[in-house]
LORO-75650 format. One line per 10 residues: number of its first residue (from 1); for each residue x, y, z of N, C-alpha, C. Coordinates in nm, 4 decimals. Layout:
BEGIN
NUM) X,Y,Z,X,Y,Z,X,Y,Z ~ ... $
//
This chain:
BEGIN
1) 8.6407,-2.9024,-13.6530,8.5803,-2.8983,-13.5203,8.4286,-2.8862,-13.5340 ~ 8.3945,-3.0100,-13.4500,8.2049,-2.9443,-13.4455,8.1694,-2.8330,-13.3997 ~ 8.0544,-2.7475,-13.4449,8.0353,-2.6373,-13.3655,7.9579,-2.6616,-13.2251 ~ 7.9916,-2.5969,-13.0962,8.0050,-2.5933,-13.0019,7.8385,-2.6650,-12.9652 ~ 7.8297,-2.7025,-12.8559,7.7010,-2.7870,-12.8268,7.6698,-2.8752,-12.8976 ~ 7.7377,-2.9212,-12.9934,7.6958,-3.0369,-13.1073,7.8026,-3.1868,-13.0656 ~ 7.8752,-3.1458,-12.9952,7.9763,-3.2281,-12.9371,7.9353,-3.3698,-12.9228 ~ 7.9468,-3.4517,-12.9655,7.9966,-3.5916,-12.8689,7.8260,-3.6345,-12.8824 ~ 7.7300,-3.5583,-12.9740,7.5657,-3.5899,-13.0446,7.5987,-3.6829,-13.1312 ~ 7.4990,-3.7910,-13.1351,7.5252,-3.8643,-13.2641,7.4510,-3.8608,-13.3301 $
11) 7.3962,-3.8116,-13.4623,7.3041,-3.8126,-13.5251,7.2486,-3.9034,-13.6306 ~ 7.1539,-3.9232,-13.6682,7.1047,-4.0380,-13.7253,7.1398,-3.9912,-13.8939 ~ 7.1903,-4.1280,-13.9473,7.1875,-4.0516,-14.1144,7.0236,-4.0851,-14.1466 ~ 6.9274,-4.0936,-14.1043,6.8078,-4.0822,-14.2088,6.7444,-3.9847,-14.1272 ~ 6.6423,-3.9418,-14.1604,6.5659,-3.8436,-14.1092,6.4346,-3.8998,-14.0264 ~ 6.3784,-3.7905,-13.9504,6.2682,-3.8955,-13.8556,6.1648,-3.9522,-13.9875 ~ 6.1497,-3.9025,-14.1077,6.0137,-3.9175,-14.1479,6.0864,-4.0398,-14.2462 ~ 6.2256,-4.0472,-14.2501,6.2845,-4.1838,-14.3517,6.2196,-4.3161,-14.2189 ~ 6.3142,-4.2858,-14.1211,6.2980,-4.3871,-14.0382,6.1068,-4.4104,-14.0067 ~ 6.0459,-4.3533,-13.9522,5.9071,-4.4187,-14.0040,5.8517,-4.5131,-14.1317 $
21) 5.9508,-4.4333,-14.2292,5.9225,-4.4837,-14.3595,5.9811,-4.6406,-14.3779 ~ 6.0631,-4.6730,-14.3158,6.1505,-4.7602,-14.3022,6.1199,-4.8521,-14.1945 ~ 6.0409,-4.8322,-14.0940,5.9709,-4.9380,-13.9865,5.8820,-5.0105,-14.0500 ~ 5.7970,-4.8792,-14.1309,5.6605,-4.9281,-14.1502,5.6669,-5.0225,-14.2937 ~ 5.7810,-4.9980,-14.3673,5.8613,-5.1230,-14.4999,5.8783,-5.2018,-14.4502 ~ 5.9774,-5.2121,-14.3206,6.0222,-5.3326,-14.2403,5.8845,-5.3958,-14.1993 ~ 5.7959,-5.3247,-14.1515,5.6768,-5.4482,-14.0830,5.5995,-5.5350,-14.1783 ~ 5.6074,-5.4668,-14.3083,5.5321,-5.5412,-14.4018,5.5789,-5.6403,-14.4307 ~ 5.7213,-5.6377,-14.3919,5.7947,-5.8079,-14.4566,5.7229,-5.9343,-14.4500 ~ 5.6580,-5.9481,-14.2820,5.6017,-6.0832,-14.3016,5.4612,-6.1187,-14.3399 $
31) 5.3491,-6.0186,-14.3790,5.2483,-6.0154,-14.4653,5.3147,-6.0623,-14.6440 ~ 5.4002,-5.9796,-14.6618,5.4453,-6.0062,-14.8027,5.4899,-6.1636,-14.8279 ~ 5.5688,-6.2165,-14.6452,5.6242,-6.3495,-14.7133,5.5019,-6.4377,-14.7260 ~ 5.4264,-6.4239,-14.6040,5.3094,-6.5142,-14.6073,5.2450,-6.5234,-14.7377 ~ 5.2114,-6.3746,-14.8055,5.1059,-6.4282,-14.9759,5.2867,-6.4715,-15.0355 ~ 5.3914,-6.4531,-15.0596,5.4917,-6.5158,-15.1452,5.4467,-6.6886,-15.1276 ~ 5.4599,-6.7204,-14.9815,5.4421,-6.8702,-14.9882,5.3159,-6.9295,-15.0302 ~ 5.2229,-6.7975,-14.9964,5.0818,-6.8789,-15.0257,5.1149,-6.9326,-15.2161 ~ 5.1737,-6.7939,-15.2944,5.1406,-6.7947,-15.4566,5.2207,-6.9067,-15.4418 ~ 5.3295,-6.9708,-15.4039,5.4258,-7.0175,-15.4229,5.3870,-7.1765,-15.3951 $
41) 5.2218,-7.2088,-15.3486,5.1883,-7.3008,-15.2724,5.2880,-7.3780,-15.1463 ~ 5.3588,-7.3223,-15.0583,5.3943,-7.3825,-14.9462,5.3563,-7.3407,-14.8075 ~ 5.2063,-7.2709,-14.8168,5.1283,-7.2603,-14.6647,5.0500,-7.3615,-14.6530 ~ 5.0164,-7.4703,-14.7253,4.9139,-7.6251,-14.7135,4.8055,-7.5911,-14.7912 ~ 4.7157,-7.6575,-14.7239,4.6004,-7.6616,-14.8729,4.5482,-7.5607,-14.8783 ~ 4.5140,-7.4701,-14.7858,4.4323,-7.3669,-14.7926,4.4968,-7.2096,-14.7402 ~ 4.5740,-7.1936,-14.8307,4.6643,-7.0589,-14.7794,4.5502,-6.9069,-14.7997 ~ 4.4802,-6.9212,-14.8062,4.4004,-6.7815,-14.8067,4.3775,-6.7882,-14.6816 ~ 4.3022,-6.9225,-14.6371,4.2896,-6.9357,-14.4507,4.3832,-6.8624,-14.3827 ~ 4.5106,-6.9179,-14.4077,4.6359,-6.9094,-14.3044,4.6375,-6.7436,-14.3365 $
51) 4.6411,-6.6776,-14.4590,4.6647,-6.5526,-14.4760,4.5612,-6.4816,-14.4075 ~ 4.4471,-6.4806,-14.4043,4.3608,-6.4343,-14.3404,4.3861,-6.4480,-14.1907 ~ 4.3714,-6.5332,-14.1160,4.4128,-6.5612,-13.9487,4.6028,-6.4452,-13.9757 ~ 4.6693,-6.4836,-14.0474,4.7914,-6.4193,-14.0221,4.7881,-6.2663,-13.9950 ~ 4.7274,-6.2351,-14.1496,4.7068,-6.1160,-14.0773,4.6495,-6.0279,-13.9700 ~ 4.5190,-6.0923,-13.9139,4.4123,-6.0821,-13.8694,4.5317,-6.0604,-13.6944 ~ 4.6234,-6.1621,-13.6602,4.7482,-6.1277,-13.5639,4.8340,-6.0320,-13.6134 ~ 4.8347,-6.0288,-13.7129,4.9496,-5.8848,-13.7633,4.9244,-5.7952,-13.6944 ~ 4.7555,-5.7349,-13.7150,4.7346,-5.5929,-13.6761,4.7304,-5.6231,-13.5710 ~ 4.6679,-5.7025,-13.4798,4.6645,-5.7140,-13.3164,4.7947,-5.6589,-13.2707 $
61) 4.9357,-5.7183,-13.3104,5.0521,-5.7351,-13.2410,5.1063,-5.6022,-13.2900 ~ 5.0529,-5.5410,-13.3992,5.1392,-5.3774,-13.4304,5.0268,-5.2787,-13.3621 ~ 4.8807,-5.3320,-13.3392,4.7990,-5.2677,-13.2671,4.8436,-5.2301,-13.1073 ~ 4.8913,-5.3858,-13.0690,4.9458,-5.3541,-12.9248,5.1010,-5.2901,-12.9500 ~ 5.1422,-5.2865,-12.9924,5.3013,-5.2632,-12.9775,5.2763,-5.0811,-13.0032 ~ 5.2132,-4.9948,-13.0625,5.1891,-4.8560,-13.1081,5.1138,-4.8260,-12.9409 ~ 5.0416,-4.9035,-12.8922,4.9620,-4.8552,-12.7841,5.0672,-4.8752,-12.6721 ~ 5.1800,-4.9085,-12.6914,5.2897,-4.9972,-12.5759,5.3953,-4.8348,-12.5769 ~ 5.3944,-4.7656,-12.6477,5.4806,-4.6434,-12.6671,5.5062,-4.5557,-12.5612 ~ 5.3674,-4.5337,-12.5090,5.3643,-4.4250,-12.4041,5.3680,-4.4827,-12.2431 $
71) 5.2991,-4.6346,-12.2186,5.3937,-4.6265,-12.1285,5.5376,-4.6814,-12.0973 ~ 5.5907,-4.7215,-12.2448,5.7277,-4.7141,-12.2246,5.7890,-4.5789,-12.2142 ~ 5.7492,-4.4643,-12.2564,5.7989,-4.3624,-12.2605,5.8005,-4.2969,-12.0785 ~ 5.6898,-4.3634,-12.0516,5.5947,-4.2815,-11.9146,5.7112,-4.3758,-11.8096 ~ 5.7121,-4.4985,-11.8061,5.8117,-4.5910,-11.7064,5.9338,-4.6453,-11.7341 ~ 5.9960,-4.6472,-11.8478,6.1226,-4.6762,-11.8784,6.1875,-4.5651,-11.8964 ~ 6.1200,-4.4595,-11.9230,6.1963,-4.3471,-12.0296,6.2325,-4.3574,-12.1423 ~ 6.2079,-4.4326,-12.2282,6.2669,-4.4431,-12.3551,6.1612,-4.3582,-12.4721 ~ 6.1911,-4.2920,-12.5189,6.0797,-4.2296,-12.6176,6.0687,-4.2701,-12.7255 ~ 6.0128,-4.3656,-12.7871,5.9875,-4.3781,-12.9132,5.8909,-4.3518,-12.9998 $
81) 5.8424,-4.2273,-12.9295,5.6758,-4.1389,-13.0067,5.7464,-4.1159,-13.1486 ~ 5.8080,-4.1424,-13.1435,5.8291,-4.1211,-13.3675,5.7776,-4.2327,-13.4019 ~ 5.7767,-4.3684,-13.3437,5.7392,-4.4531,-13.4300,5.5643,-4.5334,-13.3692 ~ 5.5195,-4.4906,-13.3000,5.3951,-4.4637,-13.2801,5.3160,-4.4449,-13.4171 ~ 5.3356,-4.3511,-13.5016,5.2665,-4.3592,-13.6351,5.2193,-4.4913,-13.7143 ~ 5.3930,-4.5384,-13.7730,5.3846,-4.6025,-13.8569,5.3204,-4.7074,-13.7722 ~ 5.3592,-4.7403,-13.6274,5.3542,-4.9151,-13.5914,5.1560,-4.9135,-13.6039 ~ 5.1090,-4.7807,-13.5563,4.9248,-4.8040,-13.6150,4.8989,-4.7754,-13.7224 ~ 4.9342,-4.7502,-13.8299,4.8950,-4.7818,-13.9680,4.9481,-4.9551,-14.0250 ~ 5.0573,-4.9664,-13.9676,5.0725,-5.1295,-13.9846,4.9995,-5.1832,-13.9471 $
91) 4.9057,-5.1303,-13.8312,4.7955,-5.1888,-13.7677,4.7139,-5.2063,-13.8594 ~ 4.6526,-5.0747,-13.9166,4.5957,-5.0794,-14.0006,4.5453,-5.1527,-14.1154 ~ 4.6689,-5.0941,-14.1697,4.7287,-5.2011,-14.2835,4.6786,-5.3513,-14.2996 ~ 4.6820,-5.4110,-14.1844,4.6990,-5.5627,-14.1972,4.5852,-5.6014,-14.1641 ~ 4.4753,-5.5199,-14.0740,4.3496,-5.5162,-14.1190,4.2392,-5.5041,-14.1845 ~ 4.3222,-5.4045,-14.3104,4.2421,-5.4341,-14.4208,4.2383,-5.4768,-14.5020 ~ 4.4053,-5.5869,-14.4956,4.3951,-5.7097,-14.5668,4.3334,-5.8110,-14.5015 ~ 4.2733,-5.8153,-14.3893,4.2518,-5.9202,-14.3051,4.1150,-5.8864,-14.3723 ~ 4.0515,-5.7903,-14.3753,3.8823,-5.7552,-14.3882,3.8903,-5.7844,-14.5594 ~ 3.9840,-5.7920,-14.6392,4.0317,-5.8000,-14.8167,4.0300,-5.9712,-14.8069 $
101) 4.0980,-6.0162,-14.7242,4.0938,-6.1655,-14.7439,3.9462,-6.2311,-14.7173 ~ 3.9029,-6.1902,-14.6042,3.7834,-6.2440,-14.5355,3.6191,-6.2190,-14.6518 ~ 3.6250,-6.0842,-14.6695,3.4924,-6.0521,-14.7905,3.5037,-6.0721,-14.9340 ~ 3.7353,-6.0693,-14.9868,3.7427,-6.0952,-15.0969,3.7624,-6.2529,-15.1377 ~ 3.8770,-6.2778,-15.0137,3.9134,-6.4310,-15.1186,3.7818,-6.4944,-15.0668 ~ 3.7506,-6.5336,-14.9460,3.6856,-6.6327,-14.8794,3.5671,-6.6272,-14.9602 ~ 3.4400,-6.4875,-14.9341,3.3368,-6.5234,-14.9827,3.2754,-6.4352,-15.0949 ~ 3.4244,-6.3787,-15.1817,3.3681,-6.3194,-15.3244,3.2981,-6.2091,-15.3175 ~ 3.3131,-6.1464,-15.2272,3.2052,-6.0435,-15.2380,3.0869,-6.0242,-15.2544 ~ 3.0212,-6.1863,-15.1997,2.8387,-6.1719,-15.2415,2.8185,-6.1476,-15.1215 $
111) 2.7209,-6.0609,-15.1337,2.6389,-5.9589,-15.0308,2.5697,-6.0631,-14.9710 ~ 2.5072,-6.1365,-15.0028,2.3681,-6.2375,-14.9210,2.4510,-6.3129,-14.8306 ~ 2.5676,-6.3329,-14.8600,2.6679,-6.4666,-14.7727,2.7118,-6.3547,-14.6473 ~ 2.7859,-6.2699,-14.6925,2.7969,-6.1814,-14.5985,2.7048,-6.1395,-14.5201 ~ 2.6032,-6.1028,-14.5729,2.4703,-6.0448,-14.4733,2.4770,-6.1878,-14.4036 ~ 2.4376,-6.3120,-14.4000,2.4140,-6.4195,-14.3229,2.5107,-6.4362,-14.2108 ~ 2.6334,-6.4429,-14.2893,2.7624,-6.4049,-14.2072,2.7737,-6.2962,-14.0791 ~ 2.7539,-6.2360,-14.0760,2.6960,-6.0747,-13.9801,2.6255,-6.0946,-13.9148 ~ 2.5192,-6.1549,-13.9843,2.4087,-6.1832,-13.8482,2.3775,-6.3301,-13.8016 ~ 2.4602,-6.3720,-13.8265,2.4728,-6.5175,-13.7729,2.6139,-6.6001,-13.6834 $
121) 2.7190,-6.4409,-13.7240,2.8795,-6.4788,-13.6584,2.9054,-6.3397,-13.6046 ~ 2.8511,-6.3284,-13.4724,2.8369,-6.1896,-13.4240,3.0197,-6.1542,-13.3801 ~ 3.1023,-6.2452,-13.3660,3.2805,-6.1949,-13.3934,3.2673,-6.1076,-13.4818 ~ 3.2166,-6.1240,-13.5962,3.2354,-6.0323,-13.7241,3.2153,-5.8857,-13.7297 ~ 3.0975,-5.8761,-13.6203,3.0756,-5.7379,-13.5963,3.1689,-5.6539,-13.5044 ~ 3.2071,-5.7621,-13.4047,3.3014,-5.6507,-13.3006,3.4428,-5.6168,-13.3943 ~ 3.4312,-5.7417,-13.5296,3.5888,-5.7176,-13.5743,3.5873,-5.6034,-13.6752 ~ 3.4235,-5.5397,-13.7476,3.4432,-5.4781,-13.8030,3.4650,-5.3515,-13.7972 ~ 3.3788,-5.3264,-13.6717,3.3808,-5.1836,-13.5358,3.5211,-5.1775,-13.5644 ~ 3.5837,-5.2576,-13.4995,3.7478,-5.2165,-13.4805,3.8088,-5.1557,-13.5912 $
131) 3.7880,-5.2232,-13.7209,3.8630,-5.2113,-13.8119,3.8111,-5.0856,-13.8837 ~ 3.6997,-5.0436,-13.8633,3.6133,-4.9080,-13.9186,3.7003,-4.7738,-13.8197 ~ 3.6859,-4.8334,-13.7314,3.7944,-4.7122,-13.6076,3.9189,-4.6752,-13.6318 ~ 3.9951,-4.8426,-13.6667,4.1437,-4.7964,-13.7079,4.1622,-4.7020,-13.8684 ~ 4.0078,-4.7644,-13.9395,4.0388,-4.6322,-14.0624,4.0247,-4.4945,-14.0406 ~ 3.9617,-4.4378,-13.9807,3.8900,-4.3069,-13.9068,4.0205,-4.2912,-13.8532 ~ 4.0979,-4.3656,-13.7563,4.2392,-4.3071,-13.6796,4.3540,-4.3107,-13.8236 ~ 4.3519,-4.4074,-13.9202,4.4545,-4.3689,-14.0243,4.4248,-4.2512,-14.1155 ~ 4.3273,-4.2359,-14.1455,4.2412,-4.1228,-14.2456,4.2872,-4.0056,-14.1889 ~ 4.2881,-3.9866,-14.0027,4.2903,-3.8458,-13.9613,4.4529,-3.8736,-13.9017 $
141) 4.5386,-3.9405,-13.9378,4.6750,-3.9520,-13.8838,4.7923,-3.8548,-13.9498 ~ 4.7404,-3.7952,-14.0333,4.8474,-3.6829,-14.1532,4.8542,-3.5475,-14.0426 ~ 4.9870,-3.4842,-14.0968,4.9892,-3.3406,-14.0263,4.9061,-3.2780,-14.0040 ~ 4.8549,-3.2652,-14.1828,4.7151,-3.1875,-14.2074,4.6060,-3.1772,-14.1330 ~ 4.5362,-3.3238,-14.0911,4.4445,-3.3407,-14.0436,4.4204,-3.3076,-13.8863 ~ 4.5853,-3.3335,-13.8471,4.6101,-3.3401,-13.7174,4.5748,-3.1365,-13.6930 ~ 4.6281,-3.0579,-13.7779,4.6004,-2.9056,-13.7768,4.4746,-2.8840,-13.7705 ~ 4.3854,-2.9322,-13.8558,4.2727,-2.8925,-13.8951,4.1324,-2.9534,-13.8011 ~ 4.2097,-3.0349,-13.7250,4.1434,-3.1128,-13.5938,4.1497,-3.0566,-13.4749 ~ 4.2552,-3.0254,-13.4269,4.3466,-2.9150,-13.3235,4.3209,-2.9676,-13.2228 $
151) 4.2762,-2.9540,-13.0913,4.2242,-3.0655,-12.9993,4.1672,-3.1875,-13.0139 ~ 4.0563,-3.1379,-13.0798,3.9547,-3.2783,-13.1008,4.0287,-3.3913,-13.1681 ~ 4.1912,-3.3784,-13.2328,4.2278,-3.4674,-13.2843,4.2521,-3.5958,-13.1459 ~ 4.2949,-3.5347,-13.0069,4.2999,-3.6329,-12.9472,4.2073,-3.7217,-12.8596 ~ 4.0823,-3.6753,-12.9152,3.9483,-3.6793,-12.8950,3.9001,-3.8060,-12.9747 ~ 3.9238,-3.7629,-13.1129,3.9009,-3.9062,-13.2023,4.0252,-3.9940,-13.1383 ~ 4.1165,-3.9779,-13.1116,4.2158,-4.1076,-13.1274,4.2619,-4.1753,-13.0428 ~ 4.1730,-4.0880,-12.8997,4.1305,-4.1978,-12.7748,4.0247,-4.3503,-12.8278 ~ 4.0203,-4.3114,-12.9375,3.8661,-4.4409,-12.9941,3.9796,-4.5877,-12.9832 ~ 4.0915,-4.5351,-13.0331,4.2076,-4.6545,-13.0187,4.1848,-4.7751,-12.9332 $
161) 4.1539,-4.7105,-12.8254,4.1495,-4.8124,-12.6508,3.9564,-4.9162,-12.7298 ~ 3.9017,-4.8196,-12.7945,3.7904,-4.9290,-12.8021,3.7804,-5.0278,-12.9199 ~ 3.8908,-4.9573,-13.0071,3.9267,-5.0978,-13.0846,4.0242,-5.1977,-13.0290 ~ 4.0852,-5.1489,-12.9540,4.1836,-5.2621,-12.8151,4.0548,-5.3571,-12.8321 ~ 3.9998,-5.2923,-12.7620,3.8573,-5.3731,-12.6766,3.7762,-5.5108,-12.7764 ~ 3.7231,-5.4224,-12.8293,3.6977,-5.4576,-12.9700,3.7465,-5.6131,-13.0240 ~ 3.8462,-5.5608,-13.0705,3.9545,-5.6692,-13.1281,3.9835,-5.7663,-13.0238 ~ 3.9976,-5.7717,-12.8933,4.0172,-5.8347,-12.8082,3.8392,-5.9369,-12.8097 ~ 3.7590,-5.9302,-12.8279,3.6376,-5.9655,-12.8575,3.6208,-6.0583,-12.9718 ~ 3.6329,-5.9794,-13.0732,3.6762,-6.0542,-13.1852,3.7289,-6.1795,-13.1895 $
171) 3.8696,-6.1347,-13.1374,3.9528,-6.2712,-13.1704,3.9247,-6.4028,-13.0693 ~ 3.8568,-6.3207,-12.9527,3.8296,-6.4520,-12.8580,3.6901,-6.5139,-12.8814 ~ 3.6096,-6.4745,-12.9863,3.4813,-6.5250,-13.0232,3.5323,-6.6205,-13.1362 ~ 3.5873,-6.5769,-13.1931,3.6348,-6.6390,-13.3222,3.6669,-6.7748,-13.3355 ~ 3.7288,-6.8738,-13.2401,3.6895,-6.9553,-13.2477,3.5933,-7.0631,-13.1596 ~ 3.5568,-7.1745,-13.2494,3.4362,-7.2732,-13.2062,3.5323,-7.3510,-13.0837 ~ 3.6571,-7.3704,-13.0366,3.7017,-7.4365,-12.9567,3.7777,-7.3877,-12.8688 ~ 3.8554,-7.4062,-12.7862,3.9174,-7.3735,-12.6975,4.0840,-7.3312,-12.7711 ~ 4.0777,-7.1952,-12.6912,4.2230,-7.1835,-12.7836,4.2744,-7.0727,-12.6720 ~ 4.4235,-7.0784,-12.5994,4.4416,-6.9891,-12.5659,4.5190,-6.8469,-12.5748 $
181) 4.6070,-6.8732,-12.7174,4.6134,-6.7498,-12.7598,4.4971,-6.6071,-12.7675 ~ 4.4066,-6.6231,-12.7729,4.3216,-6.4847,-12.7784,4.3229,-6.3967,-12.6320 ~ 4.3599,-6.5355,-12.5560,4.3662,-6.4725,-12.4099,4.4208,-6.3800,-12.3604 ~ 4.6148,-6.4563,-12.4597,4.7497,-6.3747,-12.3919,4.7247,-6.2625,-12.4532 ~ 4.6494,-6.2336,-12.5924,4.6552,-6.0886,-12.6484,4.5645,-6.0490,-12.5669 ~ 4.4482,-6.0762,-12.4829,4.3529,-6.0074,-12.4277,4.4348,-5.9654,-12.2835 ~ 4.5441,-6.0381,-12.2252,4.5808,-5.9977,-12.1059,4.6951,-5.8800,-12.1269 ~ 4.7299,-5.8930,-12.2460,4.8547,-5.7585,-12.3183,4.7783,-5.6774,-12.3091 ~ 4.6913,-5.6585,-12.3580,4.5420,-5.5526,-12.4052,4.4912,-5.4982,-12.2333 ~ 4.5504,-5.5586,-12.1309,4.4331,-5.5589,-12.0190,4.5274,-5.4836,-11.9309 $
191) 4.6828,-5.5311,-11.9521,4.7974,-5.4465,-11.9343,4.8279,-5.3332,-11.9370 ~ 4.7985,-5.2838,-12.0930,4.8667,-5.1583,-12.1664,4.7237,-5.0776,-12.0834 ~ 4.6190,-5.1101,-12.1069,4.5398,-5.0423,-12.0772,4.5001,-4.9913,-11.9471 ~ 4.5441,-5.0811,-11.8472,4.5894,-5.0373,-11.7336,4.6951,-4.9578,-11.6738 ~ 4.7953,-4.9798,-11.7906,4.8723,-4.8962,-11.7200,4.8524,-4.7181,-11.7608 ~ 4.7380,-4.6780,-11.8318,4.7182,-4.5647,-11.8718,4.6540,-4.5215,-11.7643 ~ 4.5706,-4.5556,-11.6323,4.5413,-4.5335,-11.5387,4.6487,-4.4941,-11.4285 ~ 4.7341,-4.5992,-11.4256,4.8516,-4.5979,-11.3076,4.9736,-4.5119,-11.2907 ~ 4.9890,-4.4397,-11.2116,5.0208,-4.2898,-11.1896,5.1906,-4.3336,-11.1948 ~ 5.2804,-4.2539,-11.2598,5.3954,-4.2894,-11.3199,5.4747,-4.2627,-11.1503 $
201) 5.5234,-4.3832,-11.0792,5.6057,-4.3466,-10.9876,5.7252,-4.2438,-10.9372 ~ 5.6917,-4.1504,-10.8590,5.8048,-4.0041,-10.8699,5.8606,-4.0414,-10.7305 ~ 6.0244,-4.0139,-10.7844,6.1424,-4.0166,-10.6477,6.1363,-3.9394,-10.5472 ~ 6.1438,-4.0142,-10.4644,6.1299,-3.9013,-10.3346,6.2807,-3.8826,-10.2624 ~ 6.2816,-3.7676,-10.2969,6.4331,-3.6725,-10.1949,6.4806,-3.7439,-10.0710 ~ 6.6037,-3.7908,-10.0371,6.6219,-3.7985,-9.9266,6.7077,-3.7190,-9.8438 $
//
């Protein structure tokens, strides 16, 4: 017999900190397949390109989906603040392969190309803001830090909404032609962020 109040609970066999561990494995899958096909030559001629732009949507789409938590929690009810963590370090993550592809494969790490780059492809700057923010929010994302921060931790990690911003900038500067993907992520972005304003609808008694 279960003991009493445990009744008819179903409990998970992994633990909350496996299952984080286990989202944030799962999200890496399609960064990993993309460089498999690149080594493997079947992304076309220029797979550092494609890897770079790929990831560069990775973090956007785990950027929005971690910021999508609370008001699913706030209007659906569904709580999934456990996985809030991992889905912004995937964010992370895939931004600093995106910033690894862009300064390593593309232009080698020479400083003079880059400096020209910066001040001549001003995308670059709103993309790096962002990506400097999401390290500052992964750096201070541990228990530890979260203790040793105590309020002010949610102080830094309101900065989130201005790498939204940010990144939403970025990607719609980025290119020389007309493209309307940067949009739909800018109208997701215009969404989530609105709905942190909009007062969670309460039932009224009849």
């Amino acid at each position: 017999m279960p003991p009493a109040g445990q009744a008819g609970r179903k409990t998970s066999r992994f633990s909350p900190l496996m299952r984080q561990v286990l989202l944030y494995a799962f999200g890496l899958v399609p960064g990993l397949l993309d460089i498999t096909q690149g080594v493997l030559g079947t992304l076309g001629a220029n797979p550092v390109a494609v890897c770079l732009h790929a990831f560069g949507r990775y973090a956007f789409r785990f950027l929005l989906l971690s910021l999508a938590i609370t008001p699913v929690r706030r209007f659906i009810g569904v709580n999934l603040i456990l996985y809030r963590r991992p889905l912004g370090l995937l964010a992370f993550t895939y931004a600093a392969a995106h910033v690894f592809f862009y300064v390593g494969a593309t232009r080698h790490f020479e400083g003079h190309i880059l400096w020209r780059d910066f001040t001549s492809r001003p995308f670059l700057t709103f993309g790096f803001l962002a990506f400097l923010i999401l390290l500052v929010l992964a750096a201070t994302s541990t228990k530890r830090t979260i203790r040793a921060l105590g309020r002010k931790w949610a102080v830094v990690h309101r900065f989130v909404y201005a790498a939204l911003v940010l990144a939403c900038v970025h990607y719609s500067l980025a290119f020389k032609t007309w493209h309307i993907e940067p949009f739909i992520y800018a109208g997701m972005a215009v969404v989530l962020l609105g709905l942190r304003v909009v007062k969670k609808p309460t039932r009224q008694s009849v």
